[in-house]
DRENTOR-792650 format. One record per residue: x, y, z of N, C-alpha, C in turn; residue in three letters; chain. Coordinates in nm, 3 decimals. Atoms other than C-alpha are relative to their C-alpha. Layout:
<rs>
+---------+---------+---------+---------+---------+---------+---------+---------+---------+------+------+
!   neast !  nnorth !     nup !  caeast ! canorth !    caup !   ceast !  cnorth !     cup ! code ! unit !
+---------+---------+---------+---------+---------+---------+---------+---------+---------+------+------+
!       X !       Y !       Z !       X !       Y !       Z !       X !       Y !       Z !  ALA !    A !
...
+---------+---------+---------+---------+---------+---------+---------+---------+---------+------+------+
</rs>
This chain:
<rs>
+---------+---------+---------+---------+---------+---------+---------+---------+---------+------+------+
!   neast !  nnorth !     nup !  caeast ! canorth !    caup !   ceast !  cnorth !     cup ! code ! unit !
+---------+---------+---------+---------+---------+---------+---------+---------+---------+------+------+
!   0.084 !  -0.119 !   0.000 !   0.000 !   0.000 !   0.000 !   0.088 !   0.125 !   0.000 !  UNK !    A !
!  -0.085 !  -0.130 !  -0.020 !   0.089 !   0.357 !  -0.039 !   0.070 !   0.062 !   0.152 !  UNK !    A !
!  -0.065 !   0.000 !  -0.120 !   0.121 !   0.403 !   0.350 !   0.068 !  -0.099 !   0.022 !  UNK !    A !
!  -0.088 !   0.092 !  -0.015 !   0.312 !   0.093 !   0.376 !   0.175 !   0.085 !  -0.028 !  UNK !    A !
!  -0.140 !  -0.010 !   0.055 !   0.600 !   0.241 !   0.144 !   0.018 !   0.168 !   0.052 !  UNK !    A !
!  -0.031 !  -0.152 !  -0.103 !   0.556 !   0.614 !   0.299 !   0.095 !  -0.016 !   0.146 !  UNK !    A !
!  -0.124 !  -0.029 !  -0.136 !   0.693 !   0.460 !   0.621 !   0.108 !  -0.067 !   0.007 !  UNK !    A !
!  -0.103 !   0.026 !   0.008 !   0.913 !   0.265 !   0.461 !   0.095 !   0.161 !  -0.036 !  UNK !    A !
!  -0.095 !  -0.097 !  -0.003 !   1.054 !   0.584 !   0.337 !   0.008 !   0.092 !   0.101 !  UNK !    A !
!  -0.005 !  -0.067 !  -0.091 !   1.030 !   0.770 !   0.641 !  -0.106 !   0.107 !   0.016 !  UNK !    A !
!   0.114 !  -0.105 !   0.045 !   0.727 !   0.998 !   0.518 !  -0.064 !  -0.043 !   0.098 !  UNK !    A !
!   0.086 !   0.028 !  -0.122 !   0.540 !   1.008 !   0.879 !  -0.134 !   0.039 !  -0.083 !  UNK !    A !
!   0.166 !  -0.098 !   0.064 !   0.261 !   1.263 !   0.736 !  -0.053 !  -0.111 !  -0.071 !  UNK !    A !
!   0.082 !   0.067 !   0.049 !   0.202 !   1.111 !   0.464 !  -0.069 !  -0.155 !   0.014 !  UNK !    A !
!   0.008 !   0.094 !  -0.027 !   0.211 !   0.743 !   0.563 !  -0.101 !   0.024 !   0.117 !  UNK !    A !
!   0.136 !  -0.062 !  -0.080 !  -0.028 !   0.868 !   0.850 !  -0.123 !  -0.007 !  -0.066 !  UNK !    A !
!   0.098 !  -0.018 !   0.061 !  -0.261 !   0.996 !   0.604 !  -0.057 !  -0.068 !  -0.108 !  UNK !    A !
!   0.028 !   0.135 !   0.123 !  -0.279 !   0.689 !   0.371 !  -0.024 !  -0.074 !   0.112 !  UNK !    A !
!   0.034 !   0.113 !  -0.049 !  -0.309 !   0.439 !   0.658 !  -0.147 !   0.046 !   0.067 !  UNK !    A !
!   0.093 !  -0.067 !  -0.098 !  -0.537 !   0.678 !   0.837 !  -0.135 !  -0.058 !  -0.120 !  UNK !    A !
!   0.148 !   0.071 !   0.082 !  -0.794 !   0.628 !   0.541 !   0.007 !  -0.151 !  -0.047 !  UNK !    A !
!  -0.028 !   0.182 !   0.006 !  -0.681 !   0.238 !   0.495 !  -0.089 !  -0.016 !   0.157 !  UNK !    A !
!   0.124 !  -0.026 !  -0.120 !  -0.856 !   0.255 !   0.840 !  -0.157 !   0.054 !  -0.019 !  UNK !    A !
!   0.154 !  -0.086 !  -0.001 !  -1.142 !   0.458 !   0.761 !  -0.089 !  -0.095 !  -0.064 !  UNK !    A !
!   0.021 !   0.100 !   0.106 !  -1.207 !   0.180 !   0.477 !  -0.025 !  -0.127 !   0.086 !  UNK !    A !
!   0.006 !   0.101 !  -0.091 !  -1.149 !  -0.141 !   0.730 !   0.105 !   0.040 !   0.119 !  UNK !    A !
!  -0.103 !  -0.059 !  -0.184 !  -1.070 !  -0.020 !   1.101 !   0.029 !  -0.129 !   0.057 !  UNK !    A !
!  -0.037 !   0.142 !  -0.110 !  -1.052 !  -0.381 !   1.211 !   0.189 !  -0.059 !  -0.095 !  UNK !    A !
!  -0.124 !   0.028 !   0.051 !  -0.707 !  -0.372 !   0.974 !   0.138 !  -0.023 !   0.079 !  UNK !    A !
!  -0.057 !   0.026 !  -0.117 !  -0.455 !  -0.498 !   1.190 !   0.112 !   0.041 !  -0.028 !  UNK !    A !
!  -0.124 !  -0.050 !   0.038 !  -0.186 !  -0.412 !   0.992 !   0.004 !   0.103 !  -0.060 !  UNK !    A !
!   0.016 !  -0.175 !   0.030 !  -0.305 !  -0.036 !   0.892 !   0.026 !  -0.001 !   0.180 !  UNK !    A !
!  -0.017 !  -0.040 !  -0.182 !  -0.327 !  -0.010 !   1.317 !   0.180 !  -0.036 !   0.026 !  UNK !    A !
!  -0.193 !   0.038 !  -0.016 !   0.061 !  -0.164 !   1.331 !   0.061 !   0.154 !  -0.097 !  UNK !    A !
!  -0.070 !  -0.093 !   0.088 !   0.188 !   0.051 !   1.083 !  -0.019 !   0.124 !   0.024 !  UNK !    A !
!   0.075 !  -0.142 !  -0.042 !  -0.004 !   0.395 !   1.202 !   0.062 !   0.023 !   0.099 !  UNK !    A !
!  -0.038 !  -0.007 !  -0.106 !   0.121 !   0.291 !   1.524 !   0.155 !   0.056 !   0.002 !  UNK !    A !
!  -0.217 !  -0.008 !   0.036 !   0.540 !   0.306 !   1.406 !  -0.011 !   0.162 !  -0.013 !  UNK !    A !
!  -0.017 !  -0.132 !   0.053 !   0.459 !   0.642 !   1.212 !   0.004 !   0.093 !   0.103 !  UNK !    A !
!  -0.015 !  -0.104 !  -0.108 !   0.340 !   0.802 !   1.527 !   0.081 !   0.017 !   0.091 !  UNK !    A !
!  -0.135 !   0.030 !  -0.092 !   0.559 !   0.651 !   1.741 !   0.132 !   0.098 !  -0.086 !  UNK !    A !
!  -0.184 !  -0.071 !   0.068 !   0.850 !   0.827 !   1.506 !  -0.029 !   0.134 !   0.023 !  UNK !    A !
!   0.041 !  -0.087 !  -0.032 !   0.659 !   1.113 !   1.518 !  -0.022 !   0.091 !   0.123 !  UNK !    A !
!  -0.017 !  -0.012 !  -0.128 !   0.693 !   1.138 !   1.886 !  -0.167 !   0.044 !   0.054 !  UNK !    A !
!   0.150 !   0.054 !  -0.067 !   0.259 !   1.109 !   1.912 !  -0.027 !  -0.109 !   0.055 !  UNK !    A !
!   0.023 !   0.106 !  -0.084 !   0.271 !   0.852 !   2.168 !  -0.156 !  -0.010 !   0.064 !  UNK !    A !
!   0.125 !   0.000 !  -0.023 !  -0.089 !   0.874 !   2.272 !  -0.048 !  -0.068 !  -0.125 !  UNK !    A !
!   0.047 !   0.056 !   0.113 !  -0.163 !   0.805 !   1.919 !   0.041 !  -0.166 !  -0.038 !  UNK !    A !
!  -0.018 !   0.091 !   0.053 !   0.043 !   0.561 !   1.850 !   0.010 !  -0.128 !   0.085 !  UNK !    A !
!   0.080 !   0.115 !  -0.088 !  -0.026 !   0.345 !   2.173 !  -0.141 !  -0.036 !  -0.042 !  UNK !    A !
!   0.152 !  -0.003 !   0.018 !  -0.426 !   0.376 !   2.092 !   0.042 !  -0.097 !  -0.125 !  UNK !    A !
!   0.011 !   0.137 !   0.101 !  -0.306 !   0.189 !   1.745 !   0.073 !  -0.086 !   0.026 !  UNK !    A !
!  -0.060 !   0.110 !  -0.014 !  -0.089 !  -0.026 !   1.872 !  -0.066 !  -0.108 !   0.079 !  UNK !    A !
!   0.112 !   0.057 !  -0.107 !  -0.361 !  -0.143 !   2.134 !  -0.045 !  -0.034 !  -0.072 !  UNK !    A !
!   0.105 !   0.040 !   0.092 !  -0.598 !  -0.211 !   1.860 !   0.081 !  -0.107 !  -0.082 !  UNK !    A !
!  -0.065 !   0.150 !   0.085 !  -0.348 !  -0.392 !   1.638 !   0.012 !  -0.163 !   0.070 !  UNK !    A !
!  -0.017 !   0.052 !  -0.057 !  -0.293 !  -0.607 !   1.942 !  -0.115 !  -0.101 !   0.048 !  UNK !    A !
!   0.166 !   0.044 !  -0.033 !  -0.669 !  -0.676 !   2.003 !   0.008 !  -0.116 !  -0.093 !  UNK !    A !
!   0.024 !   0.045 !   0.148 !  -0.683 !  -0.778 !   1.630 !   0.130 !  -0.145 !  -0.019 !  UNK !    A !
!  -0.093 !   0.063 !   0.004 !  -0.344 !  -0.991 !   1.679 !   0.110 !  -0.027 !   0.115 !  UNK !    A !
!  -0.078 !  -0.032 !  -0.099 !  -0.239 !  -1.079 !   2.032 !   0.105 !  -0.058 !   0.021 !  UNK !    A !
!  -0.153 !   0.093 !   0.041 !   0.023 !  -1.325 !   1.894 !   0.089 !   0.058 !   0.012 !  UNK !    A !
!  -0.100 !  -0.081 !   0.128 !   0.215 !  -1.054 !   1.711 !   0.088 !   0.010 !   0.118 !  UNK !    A !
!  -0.094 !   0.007 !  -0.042 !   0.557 !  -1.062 !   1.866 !   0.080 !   0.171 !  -0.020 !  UNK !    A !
!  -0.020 !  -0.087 !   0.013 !   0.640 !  -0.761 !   1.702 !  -0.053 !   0.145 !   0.036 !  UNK !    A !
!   0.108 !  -0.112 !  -0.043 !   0.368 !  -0.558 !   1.797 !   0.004 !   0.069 !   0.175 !  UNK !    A !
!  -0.072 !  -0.045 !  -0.133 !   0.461 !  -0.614 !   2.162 !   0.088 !   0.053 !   0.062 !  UNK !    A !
!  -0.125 !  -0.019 !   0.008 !   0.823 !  -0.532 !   2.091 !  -0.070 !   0.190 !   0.041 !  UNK !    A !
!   0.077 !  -0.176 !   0.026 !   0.638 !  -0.144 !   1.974 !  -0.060 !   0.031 !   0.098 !  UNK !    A !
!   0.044 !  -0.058 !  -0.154 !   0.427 !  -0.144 !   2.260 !   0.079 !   0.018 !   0.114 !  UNK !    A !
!  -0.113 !  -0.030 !  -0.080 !   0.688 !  -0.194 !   2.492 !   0.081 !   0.097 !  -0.029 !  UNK !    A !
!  -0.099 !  -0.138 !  -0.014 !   0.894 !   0.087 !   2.370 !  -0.113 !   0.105 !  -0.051 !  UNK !    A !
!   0.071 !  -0.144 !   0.004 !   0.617 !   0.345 !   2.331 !  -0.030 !  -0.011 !   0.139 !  UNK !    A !
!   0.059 !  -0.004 !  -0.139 !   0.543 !   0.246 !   2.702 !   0.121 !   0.055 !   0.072 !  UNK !    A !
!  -0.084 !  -0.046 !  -0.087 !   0.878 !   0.307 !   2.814 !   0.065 !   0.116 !  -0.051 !  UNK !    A !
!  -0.016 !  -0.111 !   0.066 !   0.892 !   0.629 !   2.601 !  -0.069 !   0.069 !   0.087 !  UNK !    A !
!   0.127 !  -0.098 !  -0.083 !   0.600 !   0.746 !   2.811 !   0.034 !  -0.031 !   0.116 !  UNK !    A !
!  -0.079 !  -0.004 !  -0.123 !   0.805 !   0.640 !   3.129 !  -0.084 !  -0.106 !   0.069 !  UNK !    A !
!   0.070 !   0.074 !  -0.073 !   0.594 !   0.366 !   3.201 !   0.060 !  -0.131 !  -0.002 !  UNK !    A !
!  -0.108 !   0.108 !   0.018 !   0.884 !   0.137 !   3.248 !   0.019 !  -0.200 !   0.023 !  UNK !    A !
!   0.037 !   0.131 !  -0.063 !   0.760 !  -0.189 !   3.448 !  -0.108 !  -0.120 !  -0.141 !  UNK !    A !
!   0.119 !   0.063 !   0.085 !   0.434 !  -0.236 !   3.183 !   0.094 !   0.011 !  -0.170 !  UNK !    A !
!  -0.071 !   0.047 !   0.067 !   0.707 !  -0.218 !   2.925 !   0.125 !  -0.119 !   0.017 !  UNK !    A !
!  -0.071 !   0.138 !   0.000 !   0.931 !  -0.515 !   3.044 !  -0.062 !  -0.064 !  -0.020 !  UNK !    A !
!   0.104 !   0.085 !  -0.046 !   0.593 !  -0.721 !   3.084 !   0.000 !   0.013 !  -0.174 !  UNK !    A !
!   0.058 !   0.045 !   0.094 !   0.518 !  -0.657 !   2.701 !   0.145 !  -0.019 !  -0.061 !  UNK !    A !
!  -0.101 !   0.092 !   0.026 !   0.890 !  -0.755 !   2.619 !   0.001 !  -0.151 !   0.030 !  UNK !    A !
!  -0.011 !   0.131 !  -0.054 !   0.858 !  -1.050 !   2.808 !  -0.137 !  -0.089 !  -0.095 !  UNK !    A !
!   0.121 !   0.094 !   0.086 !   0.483 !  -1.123 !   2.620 !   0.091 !  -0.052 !  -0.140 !  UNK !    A !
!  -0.020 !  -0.002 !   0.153 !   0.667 !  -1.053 !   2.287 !   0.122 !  -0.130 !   0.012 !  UNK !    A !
!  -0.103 !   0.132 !  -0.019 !   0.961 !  -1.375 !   2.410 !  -0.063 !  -0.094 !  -0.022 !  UNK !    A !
!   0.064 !   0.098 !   0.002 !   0.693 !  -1.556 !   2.502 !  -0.040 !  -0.048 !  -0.097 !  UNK !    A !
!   0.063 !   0.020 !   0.134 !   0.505 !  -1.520 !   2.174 !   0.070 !  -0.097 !  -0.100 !  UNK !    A !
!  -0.132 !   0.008 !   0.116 !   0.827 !  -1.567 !   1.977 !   0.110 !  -0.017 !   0.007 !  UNK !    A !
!  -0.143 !   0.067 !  -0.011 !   1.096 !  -1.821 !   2.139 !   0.058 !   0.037 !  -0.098 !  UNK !    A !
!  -0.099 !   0.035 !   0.061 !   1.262 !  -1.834 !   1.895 !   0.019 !   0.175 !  -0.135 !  UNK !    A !
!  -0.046 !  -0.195 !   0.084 !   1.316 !  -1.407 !   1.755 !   0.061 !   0.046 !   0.038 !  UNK !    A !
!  -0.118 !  -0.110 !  -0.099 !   1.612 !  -1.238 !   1.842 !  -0.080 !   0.157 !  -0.026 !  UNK !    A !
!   0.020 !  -0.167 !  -0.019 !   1.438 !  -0.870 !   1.778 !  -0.120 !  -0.058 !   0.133 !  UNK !    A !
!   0.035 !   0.017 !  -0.145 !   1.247 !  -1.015 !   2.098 !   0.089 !  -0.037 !   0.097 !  UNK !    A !
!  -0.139 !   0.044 !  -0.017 !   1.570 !  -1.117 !   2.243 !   0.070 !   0.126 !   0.074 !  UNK !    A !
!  -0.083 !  -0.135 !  -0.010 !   1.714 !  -0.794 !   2.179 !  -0.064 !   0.127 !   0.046 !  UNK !    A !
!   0.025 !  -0.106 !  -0.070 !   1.443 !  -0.549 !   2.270 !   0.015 !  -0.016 !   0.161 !  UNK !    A !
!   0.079 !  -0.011 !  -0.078 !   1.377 !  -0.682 !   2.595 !   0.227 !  -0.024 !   0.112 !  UNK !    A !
!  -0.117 !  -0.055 !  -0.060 !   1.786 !  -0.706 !   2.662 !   0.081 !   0.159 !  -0.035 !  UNK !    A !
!  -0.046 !  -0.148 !  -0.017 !   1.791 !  -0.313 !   2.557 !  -0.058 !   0.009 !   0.092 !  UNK !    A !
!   0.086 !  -0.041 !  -0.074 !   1.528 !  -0.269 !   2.791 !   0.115 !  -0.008 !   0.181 !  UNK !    A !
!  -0.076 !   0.013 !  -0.116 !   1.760 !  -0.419 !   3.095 !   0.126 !   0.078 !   0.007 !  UNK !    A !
!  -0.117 !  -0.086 !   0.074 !   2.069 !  -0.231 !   2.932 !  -0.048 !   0.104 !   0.032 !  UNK !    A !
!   0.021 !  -0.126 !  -0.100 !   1.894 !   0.078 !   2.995 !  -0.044 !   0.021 !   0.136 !  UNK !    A !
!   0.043 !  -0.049 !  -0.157 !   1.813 !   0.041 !   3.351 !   0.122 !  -0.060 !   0.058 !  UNK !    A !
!  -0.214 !   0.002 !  -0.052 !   2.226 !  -0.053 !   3.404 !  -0.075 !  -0.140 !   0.074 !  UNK !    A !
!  -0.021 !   0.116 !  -0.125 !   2.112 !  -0.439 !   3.479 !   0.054 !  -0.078 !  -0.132 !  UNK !    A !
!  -0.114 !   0.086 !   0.100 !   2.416 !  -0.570 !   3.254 !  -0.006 !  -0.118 !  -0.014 !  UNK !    A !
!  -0.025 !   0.177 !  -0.050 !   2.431 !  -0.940 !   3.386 !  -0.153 !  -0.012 !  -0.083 !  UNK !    A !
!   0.071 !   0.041 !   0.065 !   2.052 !  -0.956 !   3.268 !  -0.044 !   0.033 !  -0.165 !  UNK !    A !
!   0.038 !  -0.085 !   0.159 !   2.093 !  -0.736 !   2.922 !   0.088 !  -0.130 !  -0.058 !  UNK !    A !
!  -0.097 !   0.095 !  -0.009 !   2.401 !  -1.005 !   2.875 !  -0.097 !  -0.113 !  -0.018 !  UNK !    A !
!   0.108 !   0.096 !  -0.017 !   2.154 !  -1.286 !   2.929 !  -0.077 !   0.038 !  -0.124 !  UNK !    A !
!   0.114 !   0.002 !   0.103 !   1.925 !  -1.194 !   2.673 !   0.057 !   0.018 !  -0.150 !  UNK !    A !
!  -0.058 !  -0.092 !   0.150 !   2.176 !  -1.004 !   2.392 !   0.071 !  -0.172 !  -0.026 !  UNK !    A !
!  -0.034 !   0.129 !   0.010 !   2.320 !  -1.380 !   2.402 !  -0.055 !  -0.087 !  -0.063 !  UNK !    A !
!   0.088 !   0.110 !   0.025 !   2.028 !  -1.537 !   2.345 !  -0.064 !   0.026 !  -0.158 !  UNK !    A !
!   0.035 !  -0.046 !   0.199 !   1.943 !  -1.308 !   1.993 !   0.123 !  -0.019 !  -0.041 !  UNK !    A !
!  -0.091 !   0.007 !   0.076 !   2.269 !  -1.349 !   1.902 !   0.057 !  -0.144 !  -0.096 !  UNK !    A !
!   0.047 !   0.144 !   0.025 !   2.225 !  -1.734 !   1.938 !  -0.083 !   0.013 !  -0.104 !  UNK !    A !
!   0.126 !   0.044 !   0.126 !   1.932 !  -1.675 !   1.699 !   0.073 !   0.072 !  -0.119 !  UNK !    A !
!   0.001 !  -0.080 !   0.093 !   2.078 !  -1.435 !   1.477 !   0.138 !   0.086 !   0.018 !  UNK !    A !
!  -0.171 !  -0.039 !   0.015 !   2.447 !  -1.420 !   1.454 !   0.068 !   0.071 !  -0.087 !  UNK !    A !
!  -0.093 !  -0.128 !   0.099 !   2.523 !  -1.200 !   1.150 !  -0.089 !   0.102 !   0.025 !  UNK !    A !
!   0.053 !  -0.149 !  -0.032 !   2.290 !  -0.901 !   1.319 !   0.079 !   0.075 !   0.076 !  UNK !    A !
!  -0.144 !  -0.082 !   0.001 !   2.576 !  -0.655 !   1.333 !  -0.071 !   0.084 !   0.174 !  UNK !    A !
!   0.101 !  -0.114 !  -0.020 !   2.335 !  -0.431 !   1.569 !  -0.032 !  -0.100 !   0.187 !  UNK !    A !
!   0.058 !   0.105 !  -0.187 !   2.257 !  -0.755 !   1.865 !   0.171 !  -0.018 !  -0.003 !  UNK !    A !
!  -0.124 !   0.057 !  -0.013 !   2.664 !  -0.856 !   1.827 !   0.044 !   0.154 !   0.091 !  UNK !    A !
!  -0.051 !  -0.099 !  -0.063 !   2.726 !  -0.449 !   1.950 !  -0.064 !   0.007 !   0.133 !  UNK !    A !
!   0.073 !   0.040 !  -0.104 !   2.463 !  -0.502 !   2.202 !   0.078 !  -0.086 !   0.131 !  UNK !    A !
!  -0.059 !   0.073 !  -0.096 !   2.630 !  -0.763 !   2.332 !   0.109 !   0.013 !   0.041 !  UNK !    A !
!  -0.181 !  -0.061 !  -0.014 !   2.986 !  -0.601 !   2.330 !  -0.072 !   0.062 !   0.132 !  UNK !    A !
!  -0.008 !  -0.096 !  -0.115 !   2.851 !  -0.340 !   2.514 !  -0.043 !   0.007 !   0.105 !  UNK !    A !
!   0.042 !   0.055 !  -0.144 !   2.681 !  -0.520 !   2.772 !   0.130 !  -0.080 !   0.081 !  UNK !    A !
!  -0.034 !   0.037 !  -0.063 !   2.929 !  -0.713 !   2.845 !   0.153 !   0.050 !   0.063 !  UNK !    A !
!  -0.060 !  -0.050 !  -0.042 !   3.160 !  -0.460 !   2.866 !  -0.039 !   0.052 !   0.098 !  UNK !    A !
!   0.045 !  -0.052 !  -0.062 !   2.969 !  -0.307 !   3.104 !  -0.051 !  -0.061 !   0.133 !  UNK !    A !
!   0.007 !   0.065 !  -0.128 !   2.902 !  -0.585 !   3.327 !   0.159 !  -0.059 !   0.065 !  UNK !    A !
!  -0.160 !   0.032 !  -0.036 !   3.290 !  -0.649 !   3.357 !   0.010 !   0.115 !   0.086 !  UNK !    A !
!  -0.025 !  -0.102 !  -0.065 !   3.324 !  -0.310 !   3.448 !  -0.031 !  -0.001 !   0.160 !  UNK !    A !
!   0.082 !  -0.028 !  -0.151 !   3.073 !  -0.326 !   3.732 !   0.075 !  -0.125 !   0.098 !  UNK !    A !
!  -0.107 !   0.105 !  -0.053 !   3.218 !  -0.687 !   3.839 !   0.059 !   0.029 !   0.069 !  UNK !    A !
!  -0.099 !  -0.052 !  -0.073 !   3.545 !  -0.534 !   3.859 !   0.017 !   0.074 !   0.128 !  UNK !    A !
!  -0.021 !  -0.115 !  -0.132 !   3.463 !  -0.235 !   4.059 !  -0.044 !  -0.078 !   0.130 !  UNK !    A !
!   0.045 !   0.060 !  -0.097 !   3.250 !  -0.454 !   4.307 !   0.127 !  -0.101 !   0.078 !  UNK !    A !
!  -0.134 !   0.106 !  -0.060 !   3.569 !  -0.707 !   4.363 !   0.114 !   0.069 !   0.050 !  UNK !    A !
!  -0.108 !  -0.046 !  -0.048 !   3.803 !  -0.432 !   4.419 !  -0.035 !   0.044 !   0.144 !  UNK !    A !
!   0.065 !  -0.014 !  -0.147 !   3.560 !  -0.331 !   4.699 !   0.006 !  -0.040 !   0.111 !  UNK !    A !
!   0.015 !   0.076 !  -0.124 !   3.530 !  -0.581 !   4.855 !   0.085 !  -0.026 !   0.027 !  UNK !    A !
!  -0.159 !  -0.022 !  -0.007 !   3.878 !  -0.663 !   4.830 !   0.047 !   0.097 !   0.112 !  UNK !    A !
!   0.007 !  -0.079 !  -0.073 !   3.909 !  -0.372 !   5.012 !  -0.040 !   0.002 !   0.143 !  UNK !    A !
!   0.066 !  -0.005 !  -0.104 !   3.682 !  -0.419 !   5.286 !   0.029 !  -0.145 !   0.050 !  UNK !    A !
!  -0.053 !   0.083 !  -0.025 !   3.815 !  -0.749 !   5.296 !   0.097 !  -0.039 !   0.091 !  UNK !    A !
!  -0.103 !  -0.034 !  -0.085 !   4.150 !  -0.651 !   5.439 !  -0.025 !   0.139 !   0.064 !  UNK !    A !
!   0.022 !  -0.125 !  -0.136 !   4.016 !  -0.348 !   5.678 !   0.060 !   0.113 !  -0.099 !  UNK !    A !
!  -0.032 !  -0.122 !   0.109 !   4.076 !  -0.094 !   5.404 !  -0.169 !   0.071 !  -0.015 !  UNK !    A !
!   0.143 !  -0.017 !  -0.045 !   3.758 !   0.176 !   5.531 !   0.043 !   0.162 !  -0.105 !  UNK !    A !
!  -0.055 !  -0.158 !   0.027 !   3.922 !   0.452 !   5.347 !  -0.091 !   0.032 !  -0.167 !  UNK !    A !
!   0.093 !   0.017 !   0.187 !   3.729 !   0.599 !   5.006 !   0.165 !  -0.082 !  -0.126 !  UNK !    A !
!  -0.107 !   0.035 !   0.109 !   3.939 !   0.485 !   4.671 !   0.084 !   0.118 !  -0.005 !  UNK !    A !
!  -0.075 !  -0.116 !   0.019 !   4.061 !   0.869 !   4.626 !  -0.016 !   0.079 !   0.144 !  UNK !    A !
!   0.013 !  -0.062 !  -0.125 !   4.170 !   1.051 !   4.953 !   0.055 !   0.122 !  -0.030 !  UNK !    A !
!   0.044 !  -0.078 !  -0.006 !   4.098 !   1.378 !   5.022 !   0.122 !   0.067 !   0.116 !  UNK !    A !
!  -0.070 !  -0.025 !  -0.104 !   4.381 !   1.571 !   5.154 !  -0.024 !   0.194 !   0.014 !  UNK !    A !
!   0.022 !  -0.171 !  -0.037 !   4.396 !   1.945 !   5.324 !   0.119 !   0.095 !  -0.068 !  UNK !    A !
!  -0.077 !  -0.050 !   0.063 !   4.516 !   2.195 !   5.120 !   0.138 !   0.059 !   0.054 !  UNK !    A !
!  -0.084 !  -0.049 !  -0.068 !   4.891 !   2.306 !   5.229 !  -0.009 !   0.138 !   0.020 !  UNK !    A !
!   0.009 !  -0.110 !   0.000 !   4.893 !   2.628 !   5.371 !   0.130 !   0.064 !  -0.025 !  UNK !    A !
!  -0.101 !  -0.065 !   0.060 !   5.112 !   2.890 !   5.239 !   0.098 !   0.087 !   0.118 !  UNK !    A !
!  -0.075 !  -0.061 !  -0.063 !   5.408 !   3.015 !   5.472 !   0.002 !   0.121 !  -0.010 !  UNK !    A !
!  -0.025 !  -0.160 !   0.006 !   5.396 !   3.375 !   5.573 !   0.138 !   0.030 !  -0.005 !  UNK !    A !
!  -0.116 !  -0.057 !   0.048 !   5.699 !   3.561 !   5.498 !   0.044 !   0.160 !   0.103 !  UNK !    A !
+---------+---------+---------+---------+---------+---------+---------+---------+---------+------+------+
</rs>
């Protein structure tokens, strides 16, 4: 369809206004409501493009992908918890999809829980080993859970052998000899 290839090319408006009447025509279209839903979502109309993504979802509560979208327009709108839950639907849906895989280990990646972004960027990568895009994912998780690792072992390390002192100490500035 003409809105189809509008949002392939990035044309929000218009792809809007072609799916919008692909709707007007058959509103129970599940895949005019998906697609309406992306545009707005790019568009940064999150009201909108939850309301079609809800409906596509009605129409198709399988869709793996659809959950992926809902989950990140939910945690666009800061509603962070009811977006892990529709990551986790969209796994369920779709063992076996690394872009379920991979949203739902960005999702842990942005709330700094490495060890479980790691866990998941693993598991799309398992599915889908030449996706350049889950392989950086997984770099950078697991750079990032090394990091934390580390710092935690030097800690304790620390507190290990009676070492109460911070890492960088804080000394008093020398005062300057009068003359």
């Amino acid at each position: 369809t003409k809105g189809s290839a509008y949002l392939d090319e990035g044309m929000w408006d218009k792809a809007i206004e072609e799916l919008g009447k692909a709707i007007e025509i058959k509103p129970d279209s599940f895949s005019a409501n998906f697609q309406i839903a992306l545009a707005y979502k790019e568009k940064g109309q999150l009201e909108l493009a939850l309301r079609h993504c809800k409906k596509s979802l009605e129409l198709f509560p399988g869709f793996s992908d659809g959950h992926i979208r809902m989950g990140d327009i939910l945690y666009e709108r800061g509603n962070k918890d009811r977006a892990r839950e529709e990551y986790e639907i969209a796994v369920a849906a779709a063992p076996n999809s690394a872009d379920a895989y991979n949203a739902i280990g960005t999702y842990y990646f942005r709330e700094a829980l490495y060890s479980q972004a790691v866990r998941e960027f693993r598991r799309a990568y398992e599915l889908d080993p030449s996706n350049e895009q889950i392989k950086a994912n997984l770099d950078m998780s697991l750079h990032r859970a090394k990091s934390i690792t580390g710092a935690v072992a030097e800690s304790a390390s620390k507190v290990r052998h009676g070492i109460r002192r911070p890492f960088v100490q804080w000394k008093e500035p020398k005062k300057k000899k009068k003359k």
